[in-house]
C-alpha positions as CSV (number, residue, x, y, z in Angstrom):
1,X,0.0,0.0,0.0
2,X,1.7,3.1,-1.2
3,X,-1.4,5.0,-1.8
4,X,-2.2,8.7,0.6
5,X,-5.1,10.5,1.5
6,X,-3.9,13.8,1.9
7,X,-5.6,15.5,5.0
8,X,-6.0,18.8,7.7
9,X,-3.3,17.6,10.2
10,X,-5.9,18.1,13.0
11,X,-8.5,15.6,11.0
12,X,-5.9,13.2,10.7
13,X,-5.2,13.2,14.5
14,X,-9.4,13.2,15.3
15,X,-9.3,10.1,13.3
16,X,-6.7,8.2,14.7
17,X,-7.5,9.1,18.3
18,X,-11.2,7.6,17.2
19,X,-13.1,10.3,18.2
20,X,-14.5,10.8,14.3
21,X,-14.6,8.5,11.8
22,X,-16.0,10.7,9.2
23,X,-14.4,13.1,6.4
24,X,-15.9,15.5,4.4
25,X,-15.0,16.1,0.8
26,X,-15.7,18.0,-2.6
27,X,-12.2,17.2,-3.7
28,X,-9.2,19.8,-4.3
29,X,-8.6,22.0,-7.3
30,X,-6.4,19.5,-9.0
31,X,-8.6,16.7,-8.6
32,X,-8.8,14.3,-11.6
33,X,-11.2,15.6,-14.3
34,X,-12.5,18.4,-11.9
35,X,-14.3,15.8,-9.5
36,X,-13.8,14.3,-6.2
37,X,-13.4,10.4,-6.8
38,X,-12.2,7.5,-4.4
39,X,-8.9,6.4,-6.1
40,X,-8.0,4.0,-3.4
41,X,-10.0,1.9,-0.6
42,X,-7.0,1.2,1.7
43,X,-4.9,4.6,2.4
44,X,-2.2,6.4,4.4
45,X,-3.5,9.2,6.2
46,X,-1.3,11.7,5.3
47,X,-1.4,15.2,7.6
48,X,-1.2,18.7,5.9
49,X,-0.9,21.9,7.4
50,X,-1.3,25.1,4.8
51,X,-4.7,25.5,4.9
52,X,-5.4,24.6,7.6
53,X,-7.6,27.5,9.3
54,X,-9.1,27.7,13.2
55,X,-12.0,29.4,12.3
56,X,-13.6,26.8,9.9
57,X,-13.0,24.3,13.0
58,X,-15.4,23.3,16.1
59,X,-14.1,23.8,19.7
60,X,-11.9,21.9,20.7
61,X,-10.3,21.7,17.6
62,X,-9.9,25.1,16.6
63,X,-7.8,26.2,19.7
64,X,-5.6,23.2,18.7
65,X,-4.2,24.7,15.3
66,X,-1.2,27.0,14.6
67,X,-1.5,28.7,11.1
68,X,1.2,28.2,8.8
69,X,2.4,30.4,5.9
70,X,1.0,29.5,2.5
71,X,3.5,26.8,0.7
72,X,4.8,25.8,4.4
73,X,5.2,22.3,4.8
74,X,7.4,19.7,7.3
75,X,10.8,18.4,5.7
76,X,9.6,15.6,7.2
77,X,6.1,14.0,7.3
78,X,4.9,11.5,10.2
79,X,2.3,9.4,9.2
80,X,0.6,7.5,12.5
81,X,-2.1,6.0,10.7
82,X,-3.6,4.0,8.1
83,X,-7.2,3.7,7.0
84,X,-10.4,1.6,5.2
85,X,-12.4,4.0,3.1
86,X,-15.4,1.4,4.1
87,X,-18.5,4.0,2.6
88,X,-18.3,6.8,0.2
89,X,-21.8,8.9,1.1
90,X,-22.7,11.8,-1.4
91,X,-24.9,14.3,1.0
92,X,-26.5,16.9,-1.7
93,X,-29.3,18.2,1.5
94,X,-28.7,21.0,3.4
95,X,-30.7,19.3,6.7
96,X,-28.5,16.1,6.1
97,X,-25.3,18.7,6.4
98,X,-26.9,19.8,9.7
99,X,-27.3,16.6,11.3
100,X,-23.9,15.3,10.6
101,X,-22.2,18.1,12.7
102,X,-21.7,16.2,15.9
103,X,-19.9,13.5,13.7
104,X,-17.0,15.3,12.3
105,X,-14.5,18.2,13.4
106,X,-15.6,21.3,11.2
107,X,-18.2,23.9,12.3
108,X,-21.6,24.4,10.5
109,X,-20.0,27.4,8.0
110,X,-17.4,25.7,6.8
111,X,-20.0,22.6,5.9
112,X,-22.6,25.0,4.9
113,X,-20.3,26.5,2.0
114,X,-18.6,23.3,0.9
115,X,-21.9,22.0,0.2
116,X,-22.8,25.6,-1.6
117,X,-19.4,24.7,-3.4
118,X,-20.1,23.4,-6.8
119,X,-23.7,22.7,-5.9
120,X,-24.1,20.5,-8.8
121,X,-21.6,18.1,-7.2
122,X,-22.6,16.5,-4.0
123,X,-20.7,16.4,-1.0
124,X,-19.0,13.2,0.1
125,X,-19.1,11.7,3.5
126,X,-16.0,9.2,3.8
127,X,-16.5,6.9,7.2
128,X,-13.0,5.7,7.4
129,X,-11.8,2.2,9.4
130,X,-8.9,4.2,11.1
131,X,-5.7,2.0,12.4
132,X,-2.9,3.7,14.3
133,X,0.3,2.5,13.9
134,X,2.5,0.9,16.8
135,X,5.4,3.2,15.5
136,X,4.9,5.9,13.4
137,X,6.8,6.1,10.1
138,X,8.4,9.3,8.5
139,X,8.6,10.1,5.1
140,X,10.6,12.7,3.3
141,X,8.2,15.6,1.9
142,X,8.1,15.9,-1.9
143,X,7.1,18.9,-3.7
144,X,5.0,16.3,-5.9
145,X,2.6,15.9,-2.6
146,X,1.8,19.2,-2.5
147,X,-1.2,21.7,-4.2
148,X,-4.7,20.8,-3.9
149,X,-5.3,17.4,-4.5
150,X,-6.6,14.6,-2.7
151,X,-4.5,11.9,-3.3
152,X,-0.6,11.5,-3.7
153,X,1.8,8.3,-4.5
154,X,4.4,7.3,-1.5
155,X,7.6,6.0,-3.4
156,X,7.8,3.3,-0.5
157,X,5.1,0.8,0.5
158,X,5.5,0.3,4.2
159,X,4.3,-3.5,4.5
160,X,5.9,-4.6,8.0
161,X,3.9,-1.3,10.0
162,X,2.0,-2.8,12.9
163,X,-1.4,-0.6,13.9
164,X,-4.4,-2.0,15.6
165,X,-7.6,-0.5,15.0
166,X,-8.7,2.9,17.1
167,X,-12.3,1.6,17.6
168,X,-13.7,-2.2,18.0
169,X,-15.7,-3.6,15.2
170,X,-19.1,-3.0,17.4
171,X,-18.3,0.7,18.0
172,X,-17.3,1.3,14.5
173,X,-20.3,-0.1,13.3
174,X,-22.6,1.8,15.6
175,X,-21.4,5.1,14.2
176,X,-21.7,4.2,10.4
177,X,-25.0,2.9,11.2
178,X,-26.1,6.6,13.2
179,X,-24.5,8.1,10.2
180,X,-26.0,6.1,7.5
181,X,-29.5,6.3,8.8
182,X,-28.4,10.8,8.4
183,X,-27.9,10.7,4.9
184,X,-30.2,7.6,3.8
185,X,-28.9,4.4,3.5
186,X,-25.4,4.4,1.9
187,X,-24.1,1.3,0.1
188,X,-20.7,-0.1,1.0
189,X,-18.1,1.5,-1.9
């Protein structure tokens, strides 16, 4: 598995403490023919940091972010988890949007405008199987990871990392079931 979901740093860290299984996409500016599209099932989470902004955050989360210049990124990049994309969720109803805010880390703005975002494009709820890493492993940055995209390409597939999953199959379930019964019943991607 050498494939990466890039993600806010902060997300990346809800997830693999467990206390959110669920990302919200539209997809970056240099997605693949202008659309947000699962490219991989099985993923790295990989943190980023640039845009990365407090006040599209809920509290707690949005006292826990320092701002970074534009183009700033680590030399280095620790990844601690891996993840299951187990349901891809499109969410085109504003009510819907409104519902799933106790679920995931951003505040009812940012939500409210990525869904206003390219309106004829839904939004996509991806419940993630998170599984934190015994040790975590460090990868060089390369300028090939950066700009507004989704997903990138590690030159290494790290094979031999031990993780154990951040919530039990029971718990896991319960939360795609509250979220599933949200946005209608989603099919398994």
């Amino acid at each position: 598995m050498n494939a990466a979901l890039k993600e806010w740093a902060i997300a990346v860290e809800a997830l693999t403490q467990g206390k959110t299984i669920l990302l919200l996409r539209k997809g970056g500016i240099r997605e693949e023919r202008g659309r947000f599209t699962v490219a991989h099932h099985q993923v790295w989470l990989y943190p980023t940091y640039e845009h990365q902004q407090p006040n599209l955050l809920k509290s707690p989360y949005d006292q826990q972010v320092q701002p970074v210049p534009s183009g700033w990124h680590p030399e280095q990049v620790v990844l601690t988890s891996w993840a299951e994309i187990t349901h891809v969720l499109p969410i085109q109803q504003e009510a819907a949007v409104q519902a799933l805010l106790p679920f995931h880390i951003w505040n009812e703005a940012w939500v409210s405008d990525r869904l206003r975002w390219k309106p004829q494009q839904p939004l996509y709820g991806l419940l993630l199987r998170v599984h934190a890493l015994e040790t975590p492993l460090t990868v060089p940055y390369h300028s090939d990871y950066g700009g507004c995209k989704s997903w990138i390409e590690l030159p290494t597939s790290f094979t031999n990392a031990k993780a154990q999953a951040v919530l039990t199959d029971a718990s896991y379930q319960d939360v795609v079931s509250q979220i599933q019964q949200i946005v209608g019943i989603g099919e398994k991607e």
